[in-house]
ROTOR-289240 format. One line per field, with one value per residue: x, y negated, z of N, C-alpha, C in turn. Coordinates in nm, 2 decimals. Example, Ala and Ser with C-alpha at 12.3 -4.5 7.8 and 13.67 -1.06 7.14 Angstrom:
n_X <- 1.32 | 1.28
n_Y <- 0.57 | 0.22
n_Z <- 0.78 | 0.71
ca_X <- 1.23 | 1.37
ca_Y <- 0.45 | 0.11
ca_Z <- 0.78 | 0.71
c_X <- 1.32 | 1.29
c_Y <- 0.33 | 0.00
c_Z <- 0.78 | 0.79
//
This chain:
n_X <- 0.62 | 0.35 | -0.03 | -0.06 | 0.08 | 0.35 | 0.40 | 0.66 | 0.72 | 0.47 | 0.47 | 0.69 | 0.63 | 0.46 | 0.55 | 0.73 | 0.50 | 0.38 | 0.59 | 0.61 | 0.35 | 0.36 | 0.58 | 0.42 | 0.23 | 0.41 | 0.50 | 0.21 | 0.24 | 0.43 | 0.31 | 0.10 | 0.24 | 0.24 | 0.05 | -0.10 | 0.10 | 0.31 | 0.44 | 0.54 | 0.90 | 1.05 | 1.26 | 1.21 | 1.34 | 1.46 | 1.28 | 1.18 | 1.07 | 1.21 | 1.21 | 1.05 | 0.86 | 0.77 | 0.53 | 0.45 | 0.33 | 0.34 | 0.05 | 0.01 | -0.12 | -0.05 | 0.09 | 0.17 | 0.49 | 0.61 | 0.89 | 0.95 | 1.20 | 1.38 | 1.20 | 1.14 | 1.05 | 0.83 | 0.63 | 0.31 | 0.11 | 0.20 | 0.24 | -0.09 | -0.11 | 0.03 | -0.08 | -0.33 | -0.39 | -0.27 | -0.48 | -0.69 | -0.60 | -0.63 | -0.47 | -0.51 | -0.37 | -0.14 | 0.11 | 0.27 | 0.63 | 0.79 | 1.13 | 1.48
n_Y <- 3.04 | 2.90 | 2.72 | 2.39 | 2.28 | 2.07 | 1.74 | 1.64 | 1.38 | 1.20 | 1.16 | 1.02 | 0.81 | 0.67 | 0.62 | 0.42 | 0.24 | 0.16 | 0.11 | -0.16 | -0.25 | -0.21 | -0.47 | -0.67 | -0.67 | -0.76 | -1.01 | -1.14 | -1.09 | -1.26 | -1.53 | -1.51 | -1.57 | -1.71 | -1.66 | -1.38 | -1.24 | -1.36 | -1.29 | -1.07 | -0.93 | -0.98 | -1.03 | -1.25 | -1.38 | -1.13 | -0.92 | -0.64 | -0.39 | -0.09 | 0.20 | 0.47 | 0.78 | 1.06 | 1.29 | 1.61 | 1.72 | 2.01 | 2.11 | 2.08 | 1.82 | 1.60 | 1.23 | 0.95 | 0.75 | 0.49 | 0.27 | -0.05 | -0.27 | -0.48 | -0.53 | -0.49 | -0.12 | -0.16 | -0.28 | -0.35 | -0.49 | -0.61 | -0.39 | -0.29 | -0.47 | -0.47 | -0.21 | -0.25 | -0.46 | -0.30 | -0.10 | -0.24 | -0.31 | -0.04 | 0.16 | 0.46 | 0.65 | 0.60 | 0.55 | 0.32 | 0.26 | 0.08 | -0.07 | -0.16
n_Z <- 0.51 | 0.65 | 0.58 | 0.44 | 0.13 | 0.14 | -0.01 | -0.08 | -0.26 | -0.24 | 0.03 | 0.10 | -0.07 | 0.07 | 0.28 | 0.21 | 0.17 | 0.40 | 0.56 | 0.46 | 0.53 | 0.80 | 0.85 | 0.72 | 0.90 | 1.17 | 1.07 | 1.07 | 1.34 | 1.49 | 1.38 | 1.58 | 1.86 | 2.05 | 2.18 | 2.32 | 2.35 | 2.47 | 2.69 | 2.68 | 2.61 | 2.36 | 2.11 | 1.90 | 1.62 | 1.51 | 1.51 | 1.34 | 1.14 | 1.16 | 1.04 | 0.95 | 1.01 | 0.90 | 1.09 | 1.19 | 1.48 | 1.74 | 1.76 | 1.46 | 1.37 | 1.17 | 1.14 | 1.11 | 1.22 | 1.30 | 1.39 | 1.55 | 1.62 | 1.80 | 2.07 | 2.37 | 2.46 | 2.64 | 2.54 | 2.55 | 2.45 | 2.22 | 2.09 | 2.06 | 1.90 | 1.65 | 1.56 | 1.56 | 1.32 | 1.13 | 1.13 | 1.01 | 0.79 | 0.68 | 0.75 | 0.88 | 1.03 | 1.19 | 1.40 | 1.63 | 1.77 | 2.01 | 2.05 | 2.16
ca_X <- 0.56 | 0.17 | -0.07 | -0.04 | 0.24 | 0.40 | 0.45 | 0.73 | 0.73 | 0.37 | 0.55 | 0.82 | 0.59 | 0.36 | 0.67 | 0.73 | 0.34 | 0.37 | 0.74 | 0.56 | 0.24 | 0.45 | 0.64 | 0.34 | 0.18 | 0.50 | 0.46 | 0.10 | 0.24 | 0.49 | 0.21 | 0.03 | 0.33 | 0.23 | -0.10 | -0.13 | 0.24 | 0.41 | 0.47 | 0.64 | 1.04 | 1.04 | 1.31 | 1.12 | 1.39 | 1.49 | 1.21 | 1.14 | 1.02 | 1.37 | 1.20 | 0.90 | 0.89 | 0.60 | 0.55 | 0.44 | 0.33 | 0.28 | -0.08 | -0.05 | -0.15 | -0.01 | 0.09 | 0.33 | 0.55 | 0.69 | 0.99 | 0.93 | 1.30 | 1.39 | 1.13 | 1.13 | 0.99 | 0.71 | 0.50 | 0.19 | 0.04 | 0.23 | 0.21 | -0.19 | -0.14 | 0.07 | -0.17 | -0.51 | -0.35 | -0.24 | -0.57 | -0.78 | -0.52 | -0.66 | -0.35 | -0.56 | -0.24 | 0.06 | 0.15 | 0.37 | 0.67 | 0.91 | 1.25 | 1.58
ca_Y <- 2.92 | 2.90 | 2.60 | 2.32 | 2.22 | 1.91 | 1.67 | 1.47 | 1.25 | 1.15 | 1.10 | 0.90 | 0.67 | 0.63 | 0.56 | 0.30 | 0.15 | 0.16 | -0.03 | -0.27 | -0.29 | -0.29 | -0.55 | -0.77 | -0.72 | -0.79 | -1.18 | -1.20 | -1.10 | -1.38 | -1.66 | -1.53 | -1.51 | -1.80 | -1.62 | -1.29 | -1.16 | -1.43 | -1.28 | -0.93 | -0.90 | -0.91 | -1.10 | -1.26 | -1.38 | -1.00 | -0.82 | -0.53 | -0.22 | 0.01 | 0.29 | 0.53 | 0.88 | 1.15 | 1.41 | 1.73 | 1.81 | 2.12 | 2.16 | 2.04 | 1.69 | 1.45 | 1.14 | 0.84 | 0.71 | 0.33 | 0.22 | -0.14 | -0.25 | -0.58 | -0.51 | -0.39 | -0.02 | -0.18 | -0.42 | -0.26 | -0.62 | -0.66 | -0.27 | -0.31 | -0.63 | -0.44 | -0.12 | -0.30 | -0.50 | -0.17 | -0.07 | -0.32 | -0.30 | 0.08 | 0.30 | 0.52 | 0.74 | 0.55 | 0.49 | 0.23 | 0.21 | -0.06 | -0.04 | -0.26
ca_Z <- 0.57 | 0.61 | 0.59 | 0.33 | 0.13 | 0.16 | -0.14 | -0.05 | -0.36 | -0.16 | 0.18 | 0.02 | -0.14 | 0.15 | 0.38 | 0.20 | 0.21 | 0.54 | 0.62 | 0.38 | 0.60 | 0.95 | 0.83 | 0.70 | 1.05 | 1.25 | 1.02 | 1.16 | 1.49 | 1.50 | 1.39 | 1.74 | 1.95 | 2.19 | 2.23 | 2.39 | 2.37 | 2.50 | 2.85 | 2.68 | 2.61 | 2.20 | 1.98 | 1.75 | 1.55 | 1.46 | 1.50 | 1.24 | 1.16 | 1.17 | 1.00 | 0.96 | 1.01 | 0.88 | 1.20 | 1.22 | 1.59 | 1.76 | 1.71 | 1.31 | 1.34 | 1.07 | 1.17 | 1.08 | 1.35 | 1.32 | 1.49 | 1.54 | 1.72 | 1.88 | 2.12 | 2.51 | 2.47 | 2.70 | 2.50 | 2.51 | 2.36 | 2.05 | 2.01 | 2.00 | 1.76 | 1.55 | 1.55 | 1.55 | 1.20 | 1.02 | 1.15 | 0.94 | 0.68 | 0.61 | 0.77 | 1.04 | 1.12 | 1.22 | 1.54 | 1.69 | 1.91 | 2.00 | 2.12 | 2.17
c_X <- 0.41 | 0.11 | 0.00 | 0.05 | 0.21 | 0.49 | 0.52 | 0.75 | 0.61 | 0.42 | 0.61 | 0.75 | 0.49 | 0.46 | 0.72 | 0.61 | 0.38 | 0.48 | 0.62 | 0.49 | 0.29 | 0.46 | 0.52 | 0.26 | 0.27 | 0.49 | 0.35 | 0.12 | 0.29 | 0.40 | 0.12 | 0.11 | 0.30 | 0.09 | -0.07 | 0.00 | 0.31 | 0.50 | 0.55 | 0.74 | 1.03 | 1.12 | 1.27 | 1.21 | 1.46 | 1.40 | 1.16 | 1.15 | 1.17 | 1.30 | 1.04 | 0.90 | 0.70 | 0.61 | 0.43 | 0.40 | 0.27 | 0.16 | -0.10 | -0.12 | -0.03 | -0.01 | 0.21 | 0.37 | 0.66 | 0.75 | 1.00 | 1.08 | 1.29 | 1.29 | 1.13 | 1.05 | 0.83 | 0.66 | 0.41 | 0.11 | 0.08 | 0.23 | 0.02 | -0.20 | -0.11 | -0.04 | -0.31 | -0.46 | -0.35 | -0.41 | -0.69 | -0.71 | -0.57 | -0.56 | -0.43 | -0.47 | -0.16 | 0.00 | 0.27 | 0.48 | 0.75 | 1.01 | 1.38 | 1.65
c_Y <- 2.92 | 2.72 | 2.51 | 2.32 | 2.08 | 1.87 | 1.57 | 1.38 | 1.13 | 1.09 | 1.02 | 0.78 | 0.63 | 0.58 | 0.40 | 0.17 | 0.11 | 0.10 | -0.16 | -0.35 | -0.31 | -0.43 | -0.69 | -0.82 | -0.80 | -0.95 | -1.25 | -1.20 | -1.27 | -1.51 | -1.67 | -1.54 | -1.61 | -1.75 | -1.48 | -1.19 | -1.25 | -1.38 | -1.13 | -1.00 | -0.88 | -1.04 | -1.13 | -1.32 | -1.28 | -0.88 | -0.80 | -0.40 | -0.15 | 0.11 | 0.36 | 0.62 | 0.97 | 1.28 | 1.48 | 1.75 | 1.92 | 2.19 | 2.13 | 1.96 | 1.62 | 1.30 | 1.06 | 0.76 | 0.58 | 0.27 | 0.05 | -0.20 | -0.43 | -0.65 | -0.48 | -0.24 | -0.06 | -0.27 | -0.35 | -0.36 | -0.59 | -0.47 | -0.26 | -0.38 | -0.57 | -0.32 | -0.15 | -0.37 | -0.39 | -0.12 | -0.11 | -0.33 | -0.15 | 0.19 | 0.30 | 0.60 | 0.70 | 0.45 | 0.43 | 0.25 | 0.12 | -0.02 | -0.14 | -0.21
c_Z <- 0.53 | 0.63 | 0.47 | 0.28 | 0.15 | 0.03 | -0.05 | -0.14 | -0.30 | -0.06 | 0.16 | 0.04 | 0.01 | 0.26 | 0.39 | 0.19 | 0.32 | 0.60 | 0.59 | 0.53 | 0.74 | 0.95 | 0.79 | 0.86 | 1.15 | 1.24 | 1.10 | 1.29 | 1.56 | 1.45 | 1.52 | 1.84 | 2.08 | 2.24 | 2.35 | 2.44 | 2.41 | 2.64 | 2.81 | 2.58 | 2.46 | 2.17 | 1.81 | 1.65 | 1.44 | 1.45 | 1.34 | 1.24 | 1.07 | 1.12 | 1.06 | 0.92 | 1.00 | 0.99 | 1.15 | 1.37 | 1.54 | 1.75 | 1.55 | 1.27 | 1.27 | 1.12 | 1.15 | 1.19 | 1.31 | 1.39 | 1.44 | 1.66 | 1.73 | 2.00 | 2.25 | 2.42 | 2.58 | 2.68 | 2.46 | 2.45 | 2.24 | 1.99 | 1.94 | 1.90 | 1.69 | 1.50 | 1.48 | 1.38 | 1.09 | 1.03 | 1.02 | 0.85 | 0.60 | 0.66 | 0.90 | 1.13 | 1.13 | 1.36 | 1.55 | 1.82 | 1.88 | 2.07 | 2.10 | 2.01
//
């Protein structure tokens, strides 16, 4: 195997930063919900982030991947909200999806 290693005691812990920080945004989402997301498909009574995965692509980009579920897969609103929050929270690599 070439190229870095991988500390998973690091990954772990940052796995869990980052449910954390989903989860704090998903709160602020829900104080905006009559704003800008009102018109996309999202159970706000159950929404949360279902997990958070450390990828590897094909070209050797690093990146954390947040499954945010009680969601359509097509809220491209509350995906920015959630994004643009982690954003200004300090996590530059984690991307968002949503799903039922």
């Amino acid at each position: 195997m070439t190229g870095r290693m991988i500390d998973t005691w690091q990954i772990n812990q940052a796995l869990d930063i980052i449910d954390g920080a989903v989860e704090a945004a998903i709160a602020e989402a829900q104080k905006h919900k009559a704003d800008s997301l009102q018109h996309e498909a999202i159970n706000w009574g159950d929404l949360h982030c279902d997990g958070v995965l450390f990828v590897i692509d094909v070209n050797g980009k690093r990146f954390y991947l947040a499954t945010v579920t009680e969601a359509s897969p097509n809220c491209p609103d509350l995906q920015a909200f959630l994004q643009g929050s982690l954003l200004q929270a300090g996590f530059e690599n984690v991307q968002i999806v949503t799903a039922w």
